[in-house]
C-alpha positions in Angstrom: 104.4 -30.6 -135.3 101.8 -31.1 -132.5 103.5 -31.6 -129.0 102.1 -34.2 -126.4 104.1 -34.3 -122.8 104.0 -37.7 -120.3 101.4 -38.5 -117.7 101.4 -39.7 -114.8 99.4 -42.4 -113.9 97.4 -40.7 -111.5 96.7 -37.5 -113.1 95.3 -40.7 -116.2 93.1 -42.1 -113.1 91.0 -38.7 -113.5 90.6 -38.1 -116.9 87.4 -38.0 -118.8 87.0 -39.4 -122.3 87.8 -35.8 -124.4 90.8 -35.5 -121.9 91.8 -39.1 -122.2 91.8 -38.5 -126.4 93.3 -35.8 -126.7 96.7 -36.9 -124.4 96.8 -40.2 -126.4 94.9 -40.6 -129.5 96.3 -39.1 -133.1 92.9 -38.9 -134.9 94.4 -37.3 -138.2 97.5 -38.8 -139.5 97.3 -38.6 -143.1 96.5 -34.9 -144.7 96.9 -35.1 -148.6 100.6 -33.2 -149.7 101.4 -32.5 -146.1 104.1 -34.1 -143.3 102.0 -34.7 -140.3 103.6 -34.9 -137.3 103.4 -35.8 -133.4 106.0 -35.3 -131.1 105.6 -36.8 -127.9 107.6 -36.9 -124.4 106.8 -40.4 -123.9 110.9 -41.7 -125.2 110.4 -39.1 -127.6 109.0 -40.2 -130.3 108.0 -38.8 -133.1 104.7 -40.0 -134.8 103.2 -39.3 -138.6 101.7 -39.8 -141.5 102.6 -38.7 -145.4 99.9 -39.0 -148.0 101.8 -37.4 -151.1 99.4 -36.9 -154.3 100.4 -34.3 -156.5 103.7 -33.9 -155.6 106.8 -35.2 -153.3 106.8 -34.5 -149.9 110.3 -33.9 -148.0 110.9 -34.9 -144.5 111.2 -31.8 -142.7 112.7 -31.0 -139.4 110.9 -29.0 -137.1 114.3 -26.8 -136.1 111.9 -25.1 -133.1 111.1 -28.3 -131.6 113.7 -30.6 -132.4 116.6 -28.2 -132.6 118.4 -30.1 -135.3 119.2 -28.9 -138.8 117.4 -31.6 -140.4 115.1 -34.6 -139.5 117.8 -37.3 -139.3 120.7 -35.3 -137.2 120.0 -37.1 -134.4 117.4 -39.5 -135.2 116.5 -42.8 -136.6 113.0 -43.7 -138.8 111.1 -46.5 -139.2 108.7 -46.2 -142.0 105.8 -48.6 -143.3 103.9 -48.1 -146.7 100.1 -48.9 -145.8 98.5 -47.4 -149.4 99.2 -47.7 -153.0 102.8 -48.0 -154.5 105.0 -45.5 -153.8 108.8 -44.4 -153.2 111.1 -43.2 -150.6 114.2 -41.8 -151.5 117.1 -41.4 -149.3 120.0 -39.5 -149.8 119.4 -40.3 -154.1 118.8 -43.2 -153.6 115.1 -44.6 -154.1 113.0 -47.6 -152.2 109.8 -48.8 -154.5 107.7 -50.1 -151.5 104.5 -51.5 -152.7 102.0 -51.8 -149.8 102.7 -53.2 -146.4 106.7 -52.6 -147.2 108.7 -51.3 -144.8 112.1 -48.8 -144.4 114.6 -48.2 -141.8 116.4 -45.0 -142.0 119.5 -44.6 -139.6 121.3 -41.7 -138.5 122.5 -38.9 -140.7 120.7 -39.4 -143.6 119.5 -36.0 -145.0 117.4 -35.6 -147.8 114.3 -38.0 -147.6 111.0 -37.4 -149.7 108.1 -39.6 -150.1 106.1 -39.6 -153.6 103.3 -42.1 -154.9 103.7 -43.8 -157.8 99.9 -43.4 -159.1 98.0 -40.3 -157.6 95.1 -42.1 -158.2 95.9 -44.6 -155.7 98.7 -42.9 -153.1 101.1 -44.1 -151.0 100.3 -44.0 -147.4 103.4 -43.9 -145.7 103.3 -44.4 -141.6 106.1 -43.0 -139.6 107.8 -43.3 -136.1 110.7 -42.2 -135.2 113.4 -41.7 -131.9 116.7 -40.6 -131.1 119.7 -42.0 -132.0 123.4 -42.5 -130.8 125.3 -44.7 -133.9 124.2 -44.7 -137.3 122.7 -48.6 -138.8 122.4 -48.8 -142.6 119.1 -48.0 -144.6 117.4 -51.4 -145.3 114.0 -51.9 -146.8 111.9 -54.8 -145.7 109.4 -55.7 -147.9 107.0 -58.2 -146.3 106.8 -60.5 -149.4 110.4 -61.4 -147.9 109.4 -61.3 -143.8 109.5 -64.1 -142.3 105.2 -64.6 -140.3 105.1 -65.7 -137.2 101.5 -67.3 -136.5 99.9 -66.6 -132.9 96.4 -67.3 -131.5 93.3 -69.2 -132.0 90.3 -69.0 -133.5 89.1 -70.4 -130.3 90.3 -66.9 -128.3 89.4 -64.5 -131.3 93.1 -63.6 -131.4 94.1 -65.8 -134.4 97.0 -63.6 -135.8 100.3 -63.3 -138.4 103.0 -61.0 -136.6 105.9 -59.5 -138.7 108.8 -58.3 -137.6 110.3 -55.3 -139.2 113.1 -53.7 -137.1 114.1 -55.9 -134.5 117.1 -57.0 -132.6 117.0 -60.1 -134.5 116.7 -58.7 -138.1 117.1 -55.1 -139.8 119.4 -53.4 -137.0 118.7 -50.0 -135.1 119.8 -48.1 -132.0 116.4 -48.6 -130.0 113.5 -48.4 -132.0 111.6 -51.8 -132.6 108.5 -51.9 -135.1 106.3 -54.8 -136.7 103.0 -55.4 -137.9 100.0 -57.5 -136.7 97.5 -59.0 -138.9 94.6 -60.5 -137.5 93.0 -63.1 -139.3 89.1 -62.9 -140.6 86.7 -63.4 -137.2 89.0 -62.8 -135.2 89.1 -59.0 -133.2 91.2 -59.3 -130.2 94.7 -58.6 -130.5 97.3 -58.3 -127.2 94.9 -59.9 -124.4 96.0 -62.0 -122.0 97.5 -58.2 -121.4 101.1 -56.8 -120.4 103.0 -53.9 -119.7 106.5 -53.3 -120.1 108.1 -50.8 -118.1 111.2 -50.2 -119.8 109.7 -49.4 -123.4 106.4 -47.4 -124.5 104.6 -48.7 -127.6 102.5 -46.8 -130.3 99.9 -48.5 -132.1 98.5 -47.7 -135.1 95.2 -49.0 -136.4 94.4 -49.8 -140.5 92.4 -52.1 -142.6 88.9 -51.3 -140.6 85.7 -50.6 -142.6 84.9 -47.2 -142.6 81.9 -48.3 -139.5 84.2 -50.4 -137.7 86.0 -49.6 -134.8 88.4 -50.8 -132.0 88.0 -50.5 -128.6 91.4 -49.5 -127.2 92.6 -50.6 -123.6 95.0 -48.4 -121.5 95.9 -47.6 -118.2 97.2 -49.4 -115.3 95.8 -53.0 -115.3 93.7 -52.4 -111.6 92.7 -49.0 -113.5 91.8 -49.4 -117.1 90.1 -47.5 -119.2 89.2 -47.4 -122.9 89.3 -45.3 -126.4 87.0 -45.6 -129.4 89.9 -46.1 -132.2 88.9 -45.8 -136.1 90.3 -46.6 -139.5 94.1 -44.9 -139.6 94.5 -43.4 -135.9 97.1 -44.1 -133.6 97.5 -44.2 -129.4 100.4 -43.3 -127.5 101.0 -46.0 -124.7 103.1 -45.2 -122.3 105.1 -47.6 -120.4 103.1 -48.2 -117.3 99.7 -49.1 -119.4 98.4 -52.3 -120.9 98.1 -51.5 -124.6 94.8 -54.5 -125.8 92.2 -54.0 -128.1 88.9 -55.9 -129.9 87.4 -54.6 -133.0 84.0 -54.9 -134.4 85.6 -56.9 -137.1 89.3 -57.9 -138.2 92.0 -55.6 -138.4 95.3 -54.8 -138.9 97.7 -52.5 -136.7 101.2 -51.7 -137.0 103.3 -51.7 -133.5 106.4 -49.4 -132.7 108.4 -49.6 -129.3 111.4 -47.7 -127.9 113.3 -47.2 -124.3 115.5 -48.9 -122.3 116.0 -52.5 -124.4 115.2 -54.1 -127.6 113.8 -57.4 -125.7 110.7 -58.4 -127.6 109.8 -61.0 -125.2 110.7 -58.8 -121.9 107.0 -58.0 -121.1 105.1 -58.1 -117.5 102.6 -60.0 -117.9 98.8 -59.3 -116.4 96.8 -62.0 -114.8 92.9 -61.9 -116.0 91.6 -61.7 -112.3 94.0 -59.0 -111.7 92.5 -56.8 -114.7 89.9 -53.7 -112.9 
């Protein structure tokens, strides 16, 4: 498990790019057969990436770091397949989740493995995770069943279908909050007009990009922004204080997590485009 510790915003102000990437950007996420994890201090979350081929992989605590007997003591998980079919299985109990199918995990669970259903196409199973005080039950959300919401305009380049996986308004959790963004062909920017939020941090996680495409990340405080080259399966850690807004060199797809004080989609501080630097 790879540890990253919270910045402050002026120690981001002076950053160069390799410095900048290697505080927030996960470049390798998905390692055939292995758990691949990130834990950062920014609400604690933990961020990975399972890619099981020839065999199951379990969900492993890291009893160093985390100081818990197993990965679930003290945690909740929100998981989202983005490969082939695959399963989850929690407690003896397996979740089929073909791709674009999402999990929540609460509280106490404590054996979970991940296995593909066809080696020859794997599952790709996207992870975040943060502590938790009451225990919600396991639901699987596949997105056959989600309810799109459609955003934007083809005018703005932002035309977009947002699901909502674990929400205040749907499957139930202590704090985390995760959905998924599709943007539609022609269309590469995704969060602009920006925001920040102060009371939650975000991780986004970037997919369905051609193996040359890639997104231009924007972060930092909105009179202080600055910007990280993002490829095909990556993530960014986005702390509370920083606009989190991208554009691609074509259409994409990223999946969104949130944690920290509330679970208020809609409570966001939004950025005026004159006030962006």
């Amino acid at each position: 498990m790879e540890i990253r510790y919270a910045n402050h915003p002026n120690e981001v102000k002076k950053m160069d790019t390799t410095e900048l990437r290697e505080q927030f950007l996960m470049e390798s996420l998905f390692v055939p057969d292995e758990l691949n994890l990130t834990y950062t201090h920014v609400d604690r979350f933990i961020v990975g990436g399972v890619i099981p081929v020839s065999k199951a992989v379990v969900l492993e605590a890291d009893k160093k770091e985390m100081g818990a007997e197993f990965f679930l003591e003290r945690r909740e998980i929100g998981i989202i397949n983005v490969g082939g079919q695959g399963t989850v299985t929690v407690d003896g109990t397996a979740y089929t989740m073909d791709s674009k199918d999402g999990l929540y995990i609460g509280l106490g669970a404590k054996e979970v493995t991940f296995a593909s259903n066809d080696a020859n196409a794997p599952a790709k199973f996207y992870l975040n995770s943060t502590p938790a005080h009451k225990t919600y039950p396991t639901v699987k959300i596949a997105i056959s069943e989600a309810s799109p919401n459609h955003l934007g305009s083809i005018t703005n380049s932002n035309e977009r279908t947002i699901y909502k996986y674990i929400h205040s308004g749907g499957v139930q959790s202590c704090q985390l909050v995760m959905g998924m963004t599709l943007l539609k062909p022609g269309n590469m920017w995704n969060t602009m007009p920006c925001h920040t939020h102060n009371r939650r941090s975000e991780i986004y996680f970037y997919f369905d990009m051609p193996e040359d495409g890639v997104v231009f990340h924007y972060m930092g405080e909105p009179q202080e922004t600055r910007h990280l080259v993002v490829r095909n399966e990556q993530a960014i850690i986005s702390p509370s204080w920083s606009i989190h807004s991208g554009v691609g060199t074509s259409n994409y797809t990223f999946i969104w997590g949130m944690a920290g004080e509330n679970q208020t989609f809609e409570d966001m501080d939004a950025v005026a485009m004159n006030e962006l630097r």
